[in-house]
N, C-alpha and C positions, 0 to 999 in steps of 0.2 A: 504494500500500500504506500501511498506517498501523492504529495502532488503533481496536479499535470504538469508535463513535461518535465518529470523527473527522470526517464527512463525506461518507464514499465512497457509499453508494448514495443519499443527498440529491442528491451531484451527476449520478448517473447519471439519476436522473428527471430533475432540472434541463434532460439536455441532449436528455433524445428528448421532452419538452415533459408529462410525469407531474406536474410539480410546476410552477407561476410563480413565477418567480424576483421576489424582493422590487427586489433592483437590481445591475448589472452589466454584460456584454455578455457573450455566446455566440456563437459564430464557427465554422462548418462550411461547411470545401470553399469559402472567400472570400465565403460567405453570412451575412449575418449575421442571427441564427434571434428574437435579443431583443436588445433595447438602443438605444444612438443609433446613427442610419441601418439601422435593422429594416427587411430587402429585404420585398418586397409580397409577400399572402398568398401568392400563386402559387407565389414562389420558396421562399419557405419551406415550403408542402405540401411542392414536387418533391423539395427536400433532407429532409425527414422521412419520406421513402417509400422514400429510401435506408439509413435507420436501423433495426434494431432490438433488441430488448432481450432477454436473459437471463435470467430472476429466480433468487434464491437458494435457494428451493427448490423444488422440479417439479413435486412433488401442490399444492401451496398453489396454482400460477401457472397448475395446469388447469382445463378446468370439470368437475368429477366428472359431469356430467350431459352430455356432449359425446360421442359418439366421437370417436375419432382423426381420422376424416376431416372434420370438421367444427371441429375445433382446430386442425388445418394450416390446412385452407383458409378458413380465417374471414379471414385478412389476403389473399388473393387475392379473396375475396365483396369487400371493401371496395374492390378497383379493379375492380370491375362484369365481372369474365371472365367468360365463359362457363361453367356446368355442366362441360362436356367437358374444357374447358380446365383447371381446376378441379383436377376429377379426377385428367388428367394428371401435372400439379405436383405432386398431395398423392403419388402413387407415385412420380415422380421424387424427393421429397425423403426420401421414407421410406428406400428405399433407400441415398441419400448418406449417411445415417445411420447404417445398419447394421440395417434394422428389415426387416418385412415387407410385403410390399402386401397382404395381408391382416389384417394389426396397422389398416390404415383402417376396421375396422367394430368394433374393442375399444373397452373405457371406459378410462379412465386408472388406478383399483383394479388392474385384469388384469395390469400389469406391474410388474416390478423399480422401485428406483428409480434406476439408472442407466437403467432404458429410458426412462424417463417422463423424465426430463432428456434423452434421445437426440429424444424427442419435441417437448420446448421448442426447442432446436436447430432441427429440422425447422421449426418455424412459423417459427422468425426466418430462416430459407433461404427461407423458401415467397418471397415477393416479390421476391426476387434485390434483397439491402439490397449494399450497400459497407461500411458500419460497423455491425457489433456491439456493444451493451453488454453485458459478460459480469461481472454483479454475486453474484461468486461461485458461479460456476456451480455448484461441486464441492465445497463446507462442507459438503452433508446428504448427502454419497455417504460408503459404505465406501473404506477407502484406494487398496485393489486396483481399485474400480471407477472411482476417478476418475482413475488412471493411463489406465485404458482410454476417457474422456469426455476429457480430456486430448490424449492423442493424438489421438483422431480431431478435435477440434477444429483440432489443429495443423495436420493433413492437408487438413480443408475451407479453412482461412486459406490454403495453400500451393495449390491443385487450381484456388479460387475468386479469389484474389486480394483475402482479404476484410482489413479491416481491424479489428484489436479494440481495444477501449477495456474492458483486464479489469481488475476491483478483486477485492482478496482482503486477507486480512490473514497468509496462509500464506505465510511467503518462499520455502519451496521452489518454491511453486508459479507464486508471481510470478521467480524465477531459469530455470522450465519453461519459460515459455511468454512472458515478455516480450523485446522490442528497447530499449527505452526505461521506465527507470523513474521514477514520481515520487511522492516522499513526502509522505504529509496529515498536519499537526496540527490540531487546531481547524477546519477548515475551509481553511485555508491550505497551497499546497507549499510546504513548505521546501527540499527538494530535489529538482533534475529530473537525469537523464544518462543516457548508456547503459548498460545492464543489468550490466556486464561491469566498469566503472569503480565503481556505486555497490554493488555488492556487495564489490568489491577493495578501493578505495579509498572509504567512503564521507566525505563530510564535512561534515555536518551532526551536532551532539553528539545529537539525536532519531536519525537516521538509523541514528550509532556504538553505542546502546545497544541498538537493535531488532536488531539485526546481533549483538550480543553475548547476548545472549537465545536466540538459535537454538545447540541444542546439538550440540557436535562429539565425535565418537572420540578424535581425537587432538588436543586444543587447543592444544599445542603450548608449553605455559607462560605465554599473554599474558595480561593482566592483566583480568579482564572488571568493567565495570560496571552495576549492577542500575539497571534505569528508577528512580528514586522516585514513589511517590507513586501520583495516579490520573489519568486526564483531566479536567480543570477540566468546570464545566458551561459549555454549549455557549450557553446562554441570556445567560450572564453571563463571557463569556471576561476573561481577565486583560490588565491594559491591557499596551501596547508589544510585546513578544513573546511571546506565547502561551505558549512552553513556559519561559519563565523560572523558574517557580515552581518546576517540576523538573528545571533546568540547574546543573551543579556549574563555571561560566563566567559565567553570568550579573551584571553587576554596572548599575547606578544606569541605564543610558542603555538597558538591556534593559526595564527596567520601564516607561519611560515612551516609547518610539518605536519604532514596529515597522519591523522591519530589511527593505530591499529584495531582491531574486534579484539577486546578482550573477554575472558571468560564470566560469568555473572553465577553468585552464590546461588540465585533464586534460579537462575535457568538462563540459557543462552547465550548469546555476546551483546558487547556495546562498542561502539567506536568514539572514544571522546574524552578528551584529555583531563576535563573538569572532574570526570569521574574517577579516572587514572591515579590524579593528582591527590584526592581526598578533597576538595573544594565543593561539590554538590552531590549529594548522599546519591547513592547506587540505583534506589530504586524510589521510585515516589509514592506517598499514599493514596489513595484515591476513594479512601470511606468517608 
């Protein structure tokens, strides 16, 4: 999670191979997909057949000019099945979805736009992946609809044993539906842990302010502070710590050296010198 344009769907292309990566390593399932010791094409296909991708919005990510059954089954054509076989799939997955077996001969116009996102769903099942990229599935749905896209994604992660790599910048939604969370500035995490600890206790001052932004009924008296500022350009990031510029913590050794992920008593890492230092306690309260 993080704000726009910090990164998040940059790195999602990055990892199902959308975009080449300028420099780094990527590491899937002990495979490693780019970088030093980049396993042979072979392996990296088989791990990329395991992957696939979500887009943010569901009319954009169809072909207006496709039916249905030819938008499911376009990633099964690409591993050479059979017609029958095919066919098959495209009804088996309609279904998982909530659709109809005759929704296979509509155009993507004919439907809602949670169905037409029910339908992006469906092609990234068609191949039976393991890993999900879900880059904001549910930004361009009504709210009521994407409770209902929501769940059922929950339901196929739970049924299929699938794995998701979800970005969003909605915290309730990343509190819905994540295990593990990790927070982007810049391009960078600053903070990684389980969902349960960085919502309670977060501890990164990025982390503490995104958390203080979400509004509550009952706030309870605590004392909230407003982000400053804007996201730096991404072209020209600010030297040492990224978010220095808009840290009310920040002093001389933030500007010039960016802070490592350390380890965290309560769970996970942090990246931030303040914490490092003993200058702003590890974790924050938040009852």
């Amino acid at each position: 999670m993080g704000e726009s344009g910090c990164g998040k769907s940059t790195l999602a292309r990055l990892i199902v191979g959308l975009l080449d990566p300028t420099r780094g390593t990527i590491i899937c399932d002990g495979t490693v997909l780019h970088g030093p010791g980049r396993a042979a094409e072979a392996d990296v296909r088989a791990v990329r057949q395991r992957m696939q991708m979500i887009f943010q919005d569901p009319f954009a990510s169809l072909n207006p000019r496709w039916r249905v059954r030819d938008i499911v089954g376009e990633p099964l054509q690409a591993q050479s099945l059979r017609p029958r076989a095919v066919a098959q799939r495209v009804d088996e997955v309609l279904l998982q979805v909530g659709l109809a077996r005759n929704d296979a001969g509509r155009y993507p116009h004919q439907f809602s736009g949670g169905q037409r996102q029910r339908i992006s769903i469906a092609r990234a099942l068609a191949p039976h992946p393991r890993l999900l990229i879900c880059d904001e599935p549910t930004s361009a749905l009504d709210v009521s609809v994407q409770a209902q896209v929501l769940n059922l994604m929950r339901d196929l992660q739970r049924d299929l044993q699938l794995t998701y790599l979800f970005i969003s910048h909605n915290l309730a939604v990343v509190h819905h539906v994540a295990d593990r969370v990790a927070v982007m500035y810049l391009g960078r995490i600053v903070e990684i842990g389980p969902r349960h600890r960085v919502f309670s206790g977060p501890a990164h001052p990025y982390t503490r302010l995104l958390l203080d932004a979400v509004p509550e009924l009952a706030p309870g008296g605590r004392t909230r502070t407003a982000v400053r500022g804007e996201v730096p350009d991404a072209l020209a990031p600010p030297s040492g710590c990224a978010f220095h510029p808009r840290c009310a913590h920040a002093l001389e050794r933030c500007v010039r050296e960016v802070p490592r992920r350390l380890p965290l008593a309560t769970g996970g890492e942090v990246a931030c010198h303040a914490i490092e230092e003993g200058r702003l306690p590890s974790v924050a309260s938040r009852v």
